[in-house]
Backbone as JSON Lines, residues from 0, in Angstrom:
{"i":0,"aa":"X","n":[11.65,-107.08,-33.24],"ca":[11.82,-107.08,-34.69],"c":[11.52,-108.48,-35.22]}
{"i":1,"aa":"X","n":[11.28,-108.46,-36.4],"ca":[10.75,-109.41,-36.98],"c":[11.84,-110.74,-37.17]}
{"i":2,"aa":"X","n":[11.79,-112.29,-37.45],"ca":[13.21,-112.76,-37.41],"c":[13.14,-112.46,-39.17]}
{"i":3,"aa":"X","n":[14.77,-112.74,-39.28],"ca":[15.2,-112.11,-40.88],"c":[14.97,-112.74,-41.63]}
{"i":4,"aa":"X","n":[14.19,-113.15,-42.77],"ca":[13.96,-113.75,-44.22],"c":[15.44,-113.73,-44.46]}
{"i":5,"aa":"X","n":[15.62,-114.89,-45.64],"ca":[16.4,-115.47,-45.8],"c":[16.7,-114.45,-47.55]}
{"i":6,"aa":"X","n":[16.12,-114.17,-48.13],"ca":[15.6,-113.41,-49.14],"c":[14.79,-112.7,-49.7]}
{"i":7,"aa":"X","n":[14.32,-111.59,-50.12],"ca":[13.73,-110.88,-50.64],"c":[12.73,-111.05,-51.42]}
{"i":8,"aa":"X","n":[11.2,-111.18,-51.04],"ca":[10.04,-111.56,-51.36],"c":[10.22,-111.04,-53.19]}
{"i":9,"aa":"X","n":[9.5,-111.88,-53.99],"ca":[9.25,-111.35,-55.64],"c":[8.23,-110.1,-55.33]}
{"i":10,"aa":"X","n":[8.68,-109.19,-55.61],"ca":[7.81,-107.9,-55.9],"c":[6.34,-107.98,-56.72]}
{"i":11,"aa":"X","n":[6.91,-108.6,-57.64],"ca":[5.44,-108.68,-58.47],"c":[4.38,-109.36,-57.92]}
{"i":12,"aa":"X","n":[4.21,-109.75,-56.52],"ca":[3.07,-110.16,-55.97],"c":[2.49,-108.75,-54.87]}
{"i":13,"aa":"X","n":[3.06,-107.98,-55.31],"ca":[2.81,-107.25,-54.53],"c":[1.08,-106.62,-55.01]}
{"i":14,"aa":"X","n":[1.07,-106.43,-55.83],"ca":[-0.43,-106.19,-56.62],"c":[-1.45,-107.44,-56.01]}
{"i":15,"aa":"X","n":[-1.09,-108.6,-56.58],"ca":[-1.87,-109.66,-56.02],"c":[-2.1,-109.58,-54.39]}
{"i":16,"aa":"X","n":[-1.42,-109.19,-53.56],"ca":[-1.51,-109.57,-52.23],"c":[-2.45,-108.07,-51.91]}
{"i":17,"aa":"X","n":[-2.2,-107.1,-52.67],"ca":[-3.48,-105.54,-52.21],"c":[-4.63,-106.12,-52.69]}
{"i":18,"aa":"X","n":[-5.05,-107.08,-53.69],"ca":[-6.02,-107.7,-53.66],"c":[-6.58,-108.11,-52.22]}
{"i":19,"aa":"X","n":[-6.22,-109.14,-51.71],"ca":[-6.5,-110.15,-50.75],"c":[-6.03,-109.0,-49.74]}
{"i":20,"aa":"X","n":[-6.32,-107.89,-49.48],"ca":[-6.22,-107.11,-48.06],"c":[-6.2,-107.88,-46.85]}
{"i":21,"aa":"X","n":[-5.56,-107.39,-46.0],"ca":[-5.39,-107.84,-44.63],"c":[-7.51,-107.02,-43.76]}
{"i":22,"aa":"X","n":[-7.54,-108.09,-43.3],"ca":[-9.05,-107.71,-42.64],"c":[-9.04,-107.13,-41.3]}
{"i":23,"aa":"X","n":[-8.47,-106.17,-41.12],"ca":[-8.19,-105.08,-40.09],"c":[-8.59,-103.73,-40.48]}
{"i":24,"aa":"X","n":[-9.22,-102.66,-39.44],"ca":[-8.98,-101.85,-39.69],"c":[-7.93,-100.9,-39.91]}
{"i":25,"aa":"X","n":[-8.28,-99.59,-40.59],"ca":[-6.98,-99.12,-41.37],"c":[-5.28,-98.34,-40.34]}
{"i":26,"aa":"X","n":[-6.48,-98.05,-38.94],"ca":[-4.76,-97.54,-37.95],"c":[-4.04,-99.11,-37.44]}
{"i":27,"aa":"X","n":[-4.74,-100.26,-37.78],"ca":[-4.05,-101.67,-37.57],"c":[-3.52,-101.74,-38.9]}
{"i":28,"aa":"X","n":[-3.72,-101.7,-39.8],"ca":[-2.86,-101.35,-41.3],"c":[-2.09,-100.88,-40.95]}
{"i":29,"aa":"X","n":[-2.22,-99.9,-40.49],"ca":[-0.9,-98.26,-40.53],"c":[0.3,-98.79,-39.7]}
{"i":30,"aa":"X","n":[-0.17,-99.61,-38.62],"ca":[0.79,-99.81,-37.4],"c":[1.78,-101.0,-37.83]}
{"i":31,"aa":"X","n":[0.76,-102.03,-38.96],"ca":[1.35,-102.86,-39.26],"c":[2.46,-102.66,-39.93]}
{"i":32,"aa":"X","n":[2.5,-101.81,-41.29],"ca":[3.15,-101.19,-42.19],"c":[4.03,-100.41,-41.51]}
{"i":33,"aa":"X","n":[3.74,-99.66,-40.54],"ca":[5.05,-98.88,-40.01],"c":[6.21,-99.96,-39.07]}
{"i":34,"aa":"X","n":[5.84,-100.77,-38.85],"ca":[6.76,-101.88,-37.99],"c":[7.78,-102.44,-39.17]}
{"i":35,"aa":"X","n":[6.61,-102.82,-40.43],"ca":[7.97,-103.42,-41.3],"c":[8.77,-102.36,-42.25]}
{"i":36,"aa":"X","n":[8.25,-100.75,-41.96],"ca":[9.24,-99.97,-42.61],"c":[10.58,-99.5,-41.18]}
{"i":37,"aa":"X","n":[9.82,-99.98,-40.07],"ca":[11.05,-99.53,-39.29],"c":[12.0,-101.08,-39.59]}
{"i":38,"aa":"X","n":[11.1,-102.28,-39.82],"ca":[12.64,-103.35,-39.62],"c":[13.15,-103.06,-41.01]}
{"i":39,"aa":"X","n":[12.48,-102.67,-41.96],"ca":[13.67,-102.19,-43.44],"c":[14.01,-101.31,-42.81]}
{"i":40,"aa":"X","n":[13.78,-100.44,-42.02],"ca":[14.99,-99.42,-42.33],"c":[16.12,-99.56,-41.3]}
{"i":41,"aa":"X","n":[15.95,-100.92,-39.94],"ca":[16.95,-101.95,-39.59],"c":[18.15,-102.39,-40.49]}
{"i":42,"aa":"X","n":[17.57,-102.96,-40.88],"ca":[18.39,-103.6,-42.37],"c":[18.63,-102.75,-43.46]}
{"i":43,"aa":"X","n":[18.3,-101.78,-43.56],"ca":[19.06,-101.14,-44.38],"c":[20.44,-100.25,-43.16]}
{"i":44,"aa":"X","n":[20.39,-99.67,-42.45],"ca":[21.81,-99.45,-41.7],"c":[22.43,-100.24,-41.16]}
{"i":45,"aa":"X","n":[22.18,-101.9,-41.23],"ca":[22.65,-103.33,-41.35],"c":[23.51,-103.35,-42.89]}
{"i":46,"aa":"X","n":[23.12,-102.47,-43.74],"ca":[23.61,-102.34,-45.31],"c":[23.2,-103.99,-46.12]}
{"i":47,"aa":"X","n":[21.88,-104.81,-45.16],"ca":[21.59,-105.8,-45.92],"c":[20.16,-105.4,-46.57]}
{"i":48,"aa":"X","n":[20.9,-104.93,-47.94],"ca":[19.49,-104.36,-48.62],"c":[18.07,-105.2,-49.11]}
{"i":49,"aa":"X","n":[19.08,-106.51,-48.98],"ca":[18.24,-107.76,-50.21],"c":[17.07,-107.57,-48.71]}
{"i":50,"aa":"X","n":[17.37,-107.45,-47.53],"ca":[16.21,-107.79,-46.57],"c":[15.24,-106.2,-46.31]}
{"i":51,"aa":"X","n":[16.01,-105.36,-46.5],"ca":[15.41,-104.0,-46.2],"c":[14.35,-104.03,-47.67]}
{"i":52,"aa":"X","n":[14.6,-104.76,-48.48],"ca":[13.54,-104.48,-49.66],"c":[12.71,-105.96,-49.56]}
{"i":53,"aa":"X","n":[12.68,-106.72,-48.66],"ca":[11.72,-107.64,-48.22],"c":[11.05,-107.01,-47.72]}
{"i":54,"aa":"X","n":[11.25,-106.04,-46.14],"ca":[10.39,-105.27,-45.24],"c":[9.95,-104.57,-45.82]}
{"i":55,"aa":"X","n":[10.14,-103.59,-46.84],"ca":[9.64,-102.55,-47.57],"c":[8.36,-103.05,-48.18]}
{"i":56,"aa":"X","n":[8.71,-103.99,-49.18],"ca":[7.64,-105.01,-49.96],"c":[6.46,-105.17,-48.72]}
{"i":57,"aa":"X","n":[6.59,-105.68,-47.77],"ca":[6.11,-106.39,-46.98],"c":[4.86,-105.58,-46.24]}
{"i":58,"aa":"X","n":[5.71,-104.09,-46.19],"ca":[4.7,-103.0,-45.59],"c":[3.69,-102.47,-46.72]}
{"i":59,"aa":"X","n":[4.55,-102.74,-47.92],"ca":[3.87,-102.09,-49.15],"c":[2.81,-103.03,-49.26]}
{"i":60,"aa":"X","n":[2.79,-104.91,-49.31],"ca":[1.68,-105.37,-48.92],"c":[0.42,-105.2,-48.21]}
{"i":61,"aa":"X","n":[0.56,-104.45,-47.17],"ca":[-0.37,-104.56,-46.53],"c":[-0.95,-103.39,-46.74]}
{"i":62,"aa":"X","n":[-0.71,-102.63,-47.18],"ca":[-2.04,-101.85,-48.27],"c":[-2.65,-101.02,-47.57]}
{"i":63,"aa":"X","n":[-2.16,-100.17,-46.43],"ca":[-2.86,-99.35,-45.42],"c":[-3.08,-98.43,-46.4]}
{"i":64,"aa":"X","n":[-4.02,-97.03,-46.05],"ca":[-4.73,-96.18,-46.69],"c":[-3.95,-95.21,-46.22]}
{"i":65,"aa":"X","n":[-2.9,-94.9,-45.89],"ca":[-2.0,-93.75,-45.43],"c":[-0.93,-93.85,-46.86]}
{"i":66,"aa":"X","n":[-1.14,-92.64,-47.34],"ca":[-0.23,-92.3,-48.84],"c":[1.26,-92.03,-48.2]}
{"i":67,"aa":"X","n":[1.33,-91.1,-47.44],"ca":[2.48,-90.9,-46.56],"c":[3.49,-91.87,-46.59]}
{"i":68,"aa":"X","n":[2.9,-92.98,-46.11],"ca":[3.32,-93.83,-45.17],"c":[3.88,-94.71,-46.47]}
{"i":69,"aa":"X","n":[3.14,-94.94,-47.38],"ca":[3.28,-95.68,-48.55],"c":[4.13,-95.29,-49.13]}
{"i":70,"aa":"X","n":[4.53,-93.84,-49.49],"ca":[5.52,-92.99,-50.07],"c":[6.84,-93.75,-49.5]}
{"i":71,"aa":"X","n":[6.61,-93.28,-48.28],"ca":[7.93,-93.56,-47.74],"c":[8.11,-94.82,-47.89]}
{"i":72,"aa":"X","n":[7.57,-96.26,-47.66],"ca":[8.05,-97.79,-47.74],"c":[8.33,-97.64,-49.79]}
{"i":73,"aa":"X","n":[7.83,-97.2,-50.4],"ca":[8.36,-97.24,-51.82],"c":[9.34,-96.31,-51.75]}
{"i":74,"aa":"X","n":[10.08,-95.28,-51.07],"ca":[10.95,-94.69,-51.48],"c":[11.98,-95.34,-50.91]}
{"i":75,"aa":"X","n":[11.78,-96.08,-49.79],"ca":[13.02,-96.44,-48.73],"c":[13.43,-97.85,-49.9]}
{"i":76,"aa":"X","n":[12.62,-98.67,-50.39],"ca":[12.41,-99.68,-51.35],"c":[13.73,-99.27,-52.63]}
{"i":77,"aa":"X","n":[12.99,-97.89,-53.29],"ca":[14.2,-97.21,-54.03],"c":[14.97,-97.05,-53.54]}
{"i":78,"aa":"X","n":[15.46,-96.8,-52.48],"ca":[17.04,-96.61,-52.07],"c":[17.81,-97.16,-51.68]}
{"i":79,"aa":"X","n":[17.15,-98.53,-51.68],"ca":[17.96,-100.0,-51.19],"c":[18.05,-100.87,-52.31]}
{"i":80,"aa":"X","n":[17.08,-100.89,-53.82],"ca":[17.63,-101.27,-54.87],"c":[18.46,-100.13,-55.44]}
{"i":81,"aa":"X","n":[19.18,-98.78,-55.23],"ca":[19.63,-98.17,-55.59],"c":[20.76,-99.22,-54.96]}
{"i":82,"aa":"X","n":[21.61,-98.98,-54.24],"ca":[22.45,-99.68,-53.43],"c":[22.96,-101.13,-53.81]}
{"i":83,"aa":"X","n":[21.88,-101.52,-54.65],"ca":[22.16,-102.91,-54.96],"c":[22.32,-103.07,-56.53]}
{"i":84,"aa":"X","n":[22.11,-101.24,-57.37],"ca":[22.31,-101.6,-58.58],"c":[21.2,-101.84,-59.31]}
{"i":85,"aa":"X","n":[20.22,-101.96,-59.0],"ca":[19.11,-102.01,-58.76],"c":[18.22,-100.87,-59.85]}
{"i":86,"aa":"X","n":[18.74,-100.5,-60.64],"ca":[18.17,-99.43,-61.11],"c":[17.01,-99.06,-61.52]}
{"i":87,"aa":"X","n":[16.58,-99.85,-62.67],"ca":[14.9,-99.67,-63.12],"c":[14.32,-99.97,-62.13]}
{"i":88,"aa":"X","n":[14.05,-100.59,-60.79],"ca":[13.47,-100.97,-59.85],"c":[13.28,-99.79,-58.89]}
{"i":89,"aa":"X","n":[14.44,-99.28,-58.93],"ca":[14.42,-97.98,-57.9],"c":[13.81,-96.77,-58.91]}
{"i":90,"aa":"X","n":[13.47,-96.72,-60.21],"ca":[13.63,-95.47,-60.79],"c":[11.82,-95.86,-60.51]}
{"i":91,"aa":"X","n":[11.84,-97.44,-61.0],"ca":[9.89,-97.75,-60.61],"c":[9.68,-97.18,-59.16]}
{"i":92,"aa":"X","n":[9.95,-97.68,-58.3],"ca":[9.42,-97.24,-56.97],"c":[9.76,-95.74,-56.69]}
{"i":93,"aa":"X","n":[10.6,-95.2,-57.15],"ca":[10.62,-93.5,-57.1],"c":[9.0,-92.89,-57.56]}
{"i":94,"aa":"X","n":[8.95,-93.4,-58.84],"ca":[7.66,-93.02,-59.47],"c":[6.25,-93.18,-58.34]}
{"i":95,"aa":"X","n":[6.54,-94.09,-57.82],"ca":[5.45,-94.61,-57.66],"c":[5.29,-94.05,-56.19]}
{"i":96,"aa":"X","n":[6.0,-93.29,-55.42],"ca":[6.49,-92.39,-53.99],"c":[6.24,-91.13,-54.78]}
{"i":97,"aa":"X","n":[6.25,-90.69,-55.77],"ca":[5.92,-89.35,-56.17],"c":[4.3,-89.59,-56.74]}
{"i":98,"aa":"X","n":[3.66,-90.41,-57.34],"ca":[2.61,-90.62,-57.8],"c":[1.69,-90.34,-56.07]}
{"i":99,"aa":"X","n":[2.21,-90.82,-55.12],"ca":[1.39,-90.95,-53.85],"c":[1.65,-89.65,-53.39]}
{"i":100,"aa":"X","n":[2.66,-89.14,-52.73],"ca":[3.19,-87.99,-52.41],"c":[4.17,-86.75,-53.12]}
{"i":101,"aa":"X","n":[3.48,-85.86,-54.48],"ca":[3.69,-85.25,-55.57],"c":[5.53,-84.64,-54.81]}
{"i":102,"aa":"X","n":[5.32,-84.13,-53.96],"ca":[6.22,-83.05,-52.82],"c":[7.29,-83.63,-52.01]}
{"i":103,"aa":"X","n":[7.49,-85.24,-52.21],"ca":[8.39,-85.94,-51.3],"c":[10.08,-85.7,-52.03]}
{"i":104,"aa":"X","n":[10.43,-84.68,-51.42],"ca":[11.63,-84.52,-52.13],"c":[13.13,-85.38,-51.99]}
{"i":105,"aa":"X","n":[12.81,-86.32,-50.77],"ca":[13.39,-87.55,-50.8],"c":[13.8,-88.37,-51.89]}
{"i":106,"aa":"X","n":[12.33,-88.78,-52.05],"ca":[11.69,-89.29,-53.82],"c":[12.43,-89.13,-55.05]}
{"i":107,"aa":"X","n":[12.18,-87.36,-54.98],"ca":[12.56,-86.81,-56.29],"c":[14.47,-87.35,-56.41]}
{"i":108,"aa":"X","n":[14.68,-86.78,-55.22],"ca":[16.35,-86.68,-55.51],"c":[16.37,-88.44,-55.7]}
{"i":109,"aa":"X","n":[16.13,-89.02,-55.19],"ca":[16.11,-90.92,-55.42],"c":[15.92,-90.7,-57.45]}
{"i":110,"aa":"X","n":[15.0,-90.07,-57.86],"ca":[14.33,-90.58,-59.0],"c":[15.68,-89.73,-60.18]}
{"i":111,"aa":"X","n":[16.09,-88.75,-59.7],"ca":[16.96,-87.97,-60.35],"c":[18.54,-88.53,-60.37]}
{"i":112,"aa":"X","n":[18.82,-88.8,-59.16],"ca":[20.25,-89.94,-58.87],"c":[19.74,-90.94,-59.81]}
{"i":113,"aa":"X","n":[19.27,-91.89,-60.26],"ca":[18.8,-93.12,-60.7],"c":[18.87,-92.88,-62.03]}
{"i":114,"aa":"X","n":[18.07,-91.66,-62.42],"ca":[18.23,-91.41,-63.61],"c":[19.61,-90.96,-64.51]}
{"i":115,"aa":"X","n":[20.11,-90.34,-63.86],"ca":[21.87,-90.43,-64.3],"c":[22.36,-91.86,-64.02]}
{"i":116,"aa":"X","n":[21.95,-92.6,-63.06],"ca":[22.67,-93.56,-62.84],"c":[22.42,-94.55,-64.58]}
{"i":117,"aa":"X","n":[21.34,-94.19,-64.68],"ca":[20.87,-94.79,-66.36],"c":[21.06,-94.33,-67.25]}
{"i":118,"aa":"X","n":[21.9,-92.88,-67.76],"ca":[22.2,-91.92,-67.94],"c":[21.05,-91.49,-68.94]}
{"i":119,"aa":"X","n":[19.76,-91.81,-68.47],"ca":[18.53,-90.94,-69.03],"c":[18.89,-89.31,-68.27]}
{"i":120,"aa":"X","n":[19.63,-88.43,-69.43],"ca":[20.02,-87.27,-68.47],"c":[19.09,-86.28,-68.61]}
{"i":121,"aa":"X","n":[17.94,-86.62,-69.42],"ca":[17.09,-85.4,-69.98],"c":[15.6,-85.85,-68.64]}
{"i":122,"aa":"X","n":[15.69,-86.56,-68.29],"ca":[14.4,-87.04,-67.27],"c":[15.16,-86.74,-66.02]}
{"i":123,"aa":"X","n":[16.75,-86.76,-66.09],"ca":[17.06,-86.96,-64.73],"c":[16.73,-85.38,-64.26]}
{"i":124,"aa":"X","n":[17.24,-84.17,-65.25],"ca":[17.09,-82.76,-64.99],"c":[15.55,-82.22,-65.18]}
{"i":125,"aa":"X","n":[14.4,-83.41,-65.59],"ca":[13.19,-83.2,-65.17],"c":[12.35,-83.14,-63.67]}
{"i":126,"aa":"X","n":[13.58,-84.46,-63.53],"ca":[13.23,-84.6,-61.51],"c":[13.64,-83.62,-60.63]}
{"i":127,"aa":"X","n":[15.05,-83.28,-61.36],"ca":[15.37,-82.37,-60.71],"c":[14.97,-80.74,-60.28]}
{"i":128,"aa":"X","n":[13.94,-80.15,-62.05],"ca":[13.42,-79.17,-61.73],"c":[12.28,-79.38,-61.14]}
{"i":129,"aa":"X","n":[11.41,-80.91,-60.79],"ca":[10.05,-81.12,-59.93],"c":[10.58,-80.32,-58.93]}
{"i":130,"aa":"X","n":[11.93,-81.2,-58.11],"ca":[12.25,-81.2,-56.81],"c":[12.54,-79.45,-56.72]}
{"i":131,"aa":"X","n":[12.81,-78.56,-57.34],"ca":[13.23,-77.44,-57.56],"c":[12.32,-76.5,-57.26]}
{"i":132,"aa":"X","n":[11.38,-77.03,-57.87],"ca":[9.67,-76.33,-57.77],"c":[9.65,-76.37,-56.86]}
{"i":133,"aa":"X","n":[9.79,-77.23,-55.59],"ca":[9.14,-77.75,-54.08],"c":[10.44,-76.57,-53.54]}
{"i":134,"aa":"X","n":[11.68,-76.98,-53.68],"ca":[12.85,-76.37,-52.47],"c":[13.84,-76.09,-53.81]}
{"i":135,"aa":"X","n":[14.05,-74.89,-54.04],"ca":[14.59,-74.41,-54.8],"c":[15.96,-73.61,-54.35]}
{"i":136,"aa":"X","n":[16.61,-74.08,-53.36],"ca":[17.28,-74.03,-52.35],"c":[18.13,-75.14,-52.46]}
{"i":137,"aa":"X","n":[17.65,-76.4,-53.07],"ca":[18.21,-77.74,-52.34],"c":[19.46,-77.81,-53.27]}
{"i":138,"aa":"X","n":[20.43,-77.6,-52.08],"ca":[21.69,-78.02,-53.15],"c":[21.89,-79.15,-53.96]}
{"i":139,"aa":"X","n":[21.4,-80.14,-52.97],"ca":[21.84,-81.66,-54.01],"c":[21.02,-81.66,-54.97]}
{"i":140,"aa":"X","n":[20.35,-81.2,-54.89],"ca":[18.96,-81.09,-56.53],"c":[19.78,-80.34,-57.34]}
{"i":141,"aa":"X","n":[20.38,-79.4,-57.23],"ca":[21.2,-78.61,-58.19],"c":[22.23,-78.7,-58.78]}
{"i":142,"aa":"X","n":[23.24,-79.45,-57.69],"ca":[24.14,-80.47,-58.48],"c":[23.95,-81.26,-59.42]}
{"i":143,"aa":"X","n":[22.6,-81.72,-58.43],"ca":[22.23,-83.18,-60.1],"c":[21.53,-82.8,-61.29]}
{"i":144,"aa":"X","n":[21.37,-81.95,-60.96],"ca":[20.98,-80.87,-62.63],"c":[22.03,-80.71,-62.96]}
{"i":145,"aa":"X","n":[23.13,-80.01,-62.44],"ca":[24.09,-79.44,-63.13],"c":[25.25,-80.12,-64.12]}
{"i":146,"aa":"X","n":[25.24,-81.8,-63.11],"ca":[25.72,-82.97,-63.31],"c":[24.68,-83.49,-64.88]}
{"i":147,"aa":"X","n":[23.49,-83.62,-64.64],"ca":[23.15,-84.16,-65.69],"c":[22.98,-83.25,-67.29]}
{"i":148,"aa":"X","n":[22.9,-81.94,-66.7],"ca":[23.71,-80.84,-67.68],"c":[24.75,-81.42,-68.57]}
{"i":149,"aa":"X","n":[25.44,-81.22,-67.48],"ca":[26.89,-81.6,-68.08],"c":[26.91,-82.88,-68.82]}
{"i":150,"aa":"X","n":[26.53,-83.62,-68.28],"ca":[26.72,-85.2,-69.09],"c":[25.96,-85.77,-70.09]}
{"i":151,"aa":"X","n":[24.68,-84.45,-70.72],"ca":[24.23,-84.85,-71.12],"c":[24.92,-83.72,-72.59]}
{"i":152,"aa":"X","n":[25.1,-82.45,-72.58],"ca":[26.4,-81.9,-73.25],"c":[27.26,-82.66,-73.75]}
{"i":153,"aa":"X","n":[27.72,-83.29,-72.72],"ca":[29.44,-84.69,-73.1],"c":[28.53,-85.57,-74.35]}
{"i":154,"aa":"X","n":[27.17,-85.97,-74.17],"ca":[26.38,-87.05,-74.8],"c":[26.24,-86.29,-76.18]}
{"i":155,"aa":"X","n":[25.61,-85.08,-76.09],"ca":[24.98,-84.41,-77.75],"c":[26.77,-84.21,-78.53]}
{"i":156,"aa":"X","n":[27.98,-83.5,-77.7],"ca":[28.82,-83.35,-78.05],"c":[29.99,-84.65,-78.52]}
{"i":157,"aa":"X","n":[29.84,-85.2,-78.3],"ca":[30.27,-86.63,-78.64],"c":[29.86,-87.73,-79.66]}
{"i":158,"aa":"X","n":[28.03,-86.97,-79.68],"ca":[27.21,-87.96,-81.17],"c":[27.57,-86.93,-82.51]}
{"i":159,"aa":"X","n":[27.65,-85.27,-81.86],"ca":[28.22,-84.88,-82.97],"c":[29.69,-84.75,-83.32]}
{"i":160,"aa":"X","n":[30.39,-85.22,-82.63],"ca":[31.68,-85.71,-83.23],"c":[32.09,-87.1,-84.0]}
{"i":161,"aa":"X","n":[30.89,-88.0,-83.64],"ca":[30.63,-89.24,-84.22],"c":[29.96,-88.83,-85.37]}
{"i":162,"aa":"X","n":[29.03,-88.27,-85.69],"ca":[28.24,-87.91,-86.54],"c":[29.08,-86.84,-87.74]}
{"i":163,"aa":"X","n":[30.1,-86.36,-87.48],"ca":[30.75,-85.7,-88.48],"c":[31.87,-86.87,-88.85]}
{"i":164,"aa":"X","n":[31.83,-87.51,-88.16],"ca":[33.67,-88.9,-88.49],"c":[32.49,-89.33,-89.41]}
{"i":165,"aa":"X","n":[31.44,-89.5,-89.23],"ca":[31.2,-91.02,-90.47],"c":[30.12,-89.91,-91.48]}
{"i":166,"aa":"X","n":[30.42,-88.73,-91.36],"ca":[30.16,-88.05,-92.66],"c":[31.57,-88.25,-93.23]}
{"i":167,"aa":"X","n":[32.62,-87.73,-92.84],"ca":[34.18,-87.52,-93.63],"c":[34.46,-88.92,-94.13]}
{"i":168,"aa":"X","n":[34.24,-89.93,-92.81],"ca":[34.7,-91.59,-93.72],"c":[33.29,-91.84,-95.08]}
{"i":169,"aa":"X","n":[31.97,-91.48,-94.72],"ca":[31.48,-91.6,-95.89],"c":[31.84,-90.94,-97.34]}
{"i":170,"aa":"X","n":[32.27,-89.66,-97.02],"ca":[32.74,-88.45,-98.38],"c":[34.1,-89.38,-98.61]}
{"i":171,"aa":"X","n":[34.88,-89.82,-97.93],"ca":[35.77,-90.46,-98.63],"c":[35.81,-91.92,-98.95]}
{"i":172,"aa":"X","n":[34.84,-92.54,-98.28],"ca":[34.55,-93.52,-99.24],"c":[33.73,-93.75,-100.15]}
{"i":173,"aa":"X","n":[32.82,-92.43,-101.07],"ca":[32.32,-92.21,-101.92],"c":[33.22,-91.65,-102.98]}
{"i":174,"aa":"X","n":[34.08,-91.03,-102.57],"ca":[35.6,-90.69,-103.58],"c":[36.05,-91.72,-103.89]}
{"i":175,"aa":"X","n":[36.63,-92.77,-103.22],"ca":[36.94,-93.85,-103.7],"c":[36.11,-94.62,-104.47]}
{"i":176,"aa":"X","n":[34.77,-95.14,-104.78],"ca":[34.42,-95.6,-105.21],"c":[34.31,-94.6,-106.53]}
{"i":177,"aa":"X","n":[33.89,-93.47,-106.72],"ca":[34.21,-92.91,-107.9],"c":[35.37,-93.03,-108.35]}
{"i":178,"aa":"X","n":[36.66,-93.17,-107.63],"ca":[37.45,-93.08,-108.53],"c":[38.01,-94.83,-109.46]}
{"i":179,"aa":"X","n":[37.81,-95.41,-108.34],"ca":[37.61,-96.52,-108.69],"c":[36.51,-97.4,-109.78]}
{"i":180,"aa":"X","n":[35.35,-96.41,-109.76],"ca":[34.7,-96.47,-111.18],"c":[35.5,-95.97,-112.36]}
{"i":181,"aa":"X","n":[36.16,-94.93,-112.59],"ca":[36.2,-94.18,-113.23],"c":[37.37,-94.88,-113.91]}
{"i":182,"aa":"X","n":[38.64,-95.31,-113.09],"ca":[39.73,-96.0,-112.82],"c":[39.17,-97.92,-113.68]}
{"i":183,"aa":"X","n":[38.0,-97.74,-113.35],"ca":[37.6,-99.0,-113.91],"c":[37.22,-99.19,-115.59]}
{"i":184,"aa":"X","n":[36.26,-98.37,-115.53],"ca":[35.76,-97.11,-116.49],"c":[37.16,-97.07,-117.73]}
{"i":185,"aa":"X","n":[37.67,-96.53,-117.04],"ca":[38.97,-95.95,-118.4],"c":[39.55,-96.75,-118.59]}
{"i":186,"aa":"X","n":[39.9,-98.1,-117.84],"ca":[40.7,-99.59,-118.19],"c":[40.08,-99.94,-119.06]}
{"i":187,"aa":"X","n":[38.69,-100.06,-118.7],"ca":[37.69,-100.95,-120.21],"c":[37.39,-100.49,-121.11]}
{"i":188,"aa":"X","n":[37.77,-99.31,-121.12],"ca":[37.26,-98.41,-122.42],"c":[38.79,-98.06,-123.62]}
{"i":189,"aa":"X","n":[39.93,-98.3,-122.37],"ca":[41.06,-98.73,-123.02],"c":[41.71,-99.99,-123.65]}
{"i":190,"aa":"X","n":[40.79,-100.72,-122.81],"ca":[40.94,-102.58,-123.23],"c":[40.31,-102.41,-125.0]}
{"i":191,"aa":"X","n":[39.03,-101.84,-124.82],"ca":[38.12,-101.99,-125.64],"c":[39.04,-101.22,-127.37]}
{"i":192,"aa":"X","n":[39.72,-100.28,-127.22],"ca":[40.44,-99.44,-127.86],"c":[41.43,-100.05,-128.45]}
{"i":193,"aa":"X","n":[42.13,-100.83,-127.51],"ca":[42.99,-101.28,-127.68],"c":[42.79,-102.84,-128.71]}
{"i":194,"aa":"X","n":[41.59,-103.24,-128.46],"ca":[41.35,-104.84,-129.38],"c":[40.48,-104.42,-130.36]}
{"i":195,"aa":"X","n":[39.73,-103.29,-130.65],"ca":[39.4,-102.43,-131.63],"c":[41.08,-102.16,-132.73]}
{"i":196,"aa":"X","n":[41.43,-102.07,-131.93],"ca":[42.78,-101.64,-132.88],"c":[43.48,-102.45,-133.46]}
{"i":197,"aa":"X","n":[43.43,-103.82,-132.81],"ca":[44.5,-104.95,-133.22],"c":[43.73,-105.47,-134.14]}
């Protein structure tokens, strides 16, 4: 195994470095890339994610021509910034494991967890009917529909309970100000009456 980085390479070079390809052929790619998805996935049952998403990065660098293979180092990537909280990062690399491999239902359930975790609940029960399409069977896909169902119910049911409070505080603070015109209104029109008279 590789010795351990101290921290977790910046991702955003990851584009720049598929530029500058490694000058090997592509089963020396493949072999390369599969060594640093086996030491992430070392370090990730180490539960040291900051390094399992170095190795991930690292395989994802090297830019082999196996989609498969790629799927999997971006999904394993998502599930170790999942772990770390990590969210838009994991919901990116979900995408980007389903963009390569449409059917990786690994992926999906990663992209659907993530998405509640953001409580985007209307995308999360989108992933969930992808993954549904593929294995329509899969319990945990169905939960997390059912889950983001639900929470997204709690969400519409809750803006319309907000949404009727500041109709009632508006109707009554439009009463008040009428009456308080009116209240204003009849003082000055009584002032006025009244020094009319004297």
């Amino acid at each position: 195994m590789a010795s351990s980085p101290v921290k977790a390479a910046n991702e955003s070079d990851v584009t720049a470095a598929a530029d500058e390809a490694l000058d090997f052929d592509d089963e020396t790619l493949k072999a390369i890339a599969e060594v640093y998805k086996n030491d992430g996935n070392e370090e990730f049952r180490r539960k040291d994610y900051n390094n399992a998403i170095y190795f991930y990065t690292e395989g994802i660098k090297v830019n082999c021509k196996d989609e498969e293979l790629k799927a999997k180092l971006y999904s394993n990537r998502a599930t170790a910034h999942f772990y770390l909280g990590n969210y838009s990062e994991s919901l990116s690399d979900s995408k980007v494991a389903i963009e390569l491999q449409p059917s990786f239902v690994k992926a999906i359930l990663r992209g659907a967890s993530t998405c509640i975790q953001l409580n985007q609940f209307v995308e999360a029960i989108t992933w969930c009917d992808k993954g549904l399409a593929i294995d329509r069977n899969n319990q945990t896909l169905l939960e997390l529909r059912c889950r983001s169902v639900r929470e997204l119910n709690k969400v519409q049911d809750t803006g319309r309970e907000e949404a009727k409070e500041q109709l009632e505080t508006q109707t009554l603070l439009n009463q008040v100000v009428v009456f308080s015109e009116e209240n204003t209104c009849g003082r000055f029109l009584a002032a006025n009456v009244i020094k009319r008279s004297s």
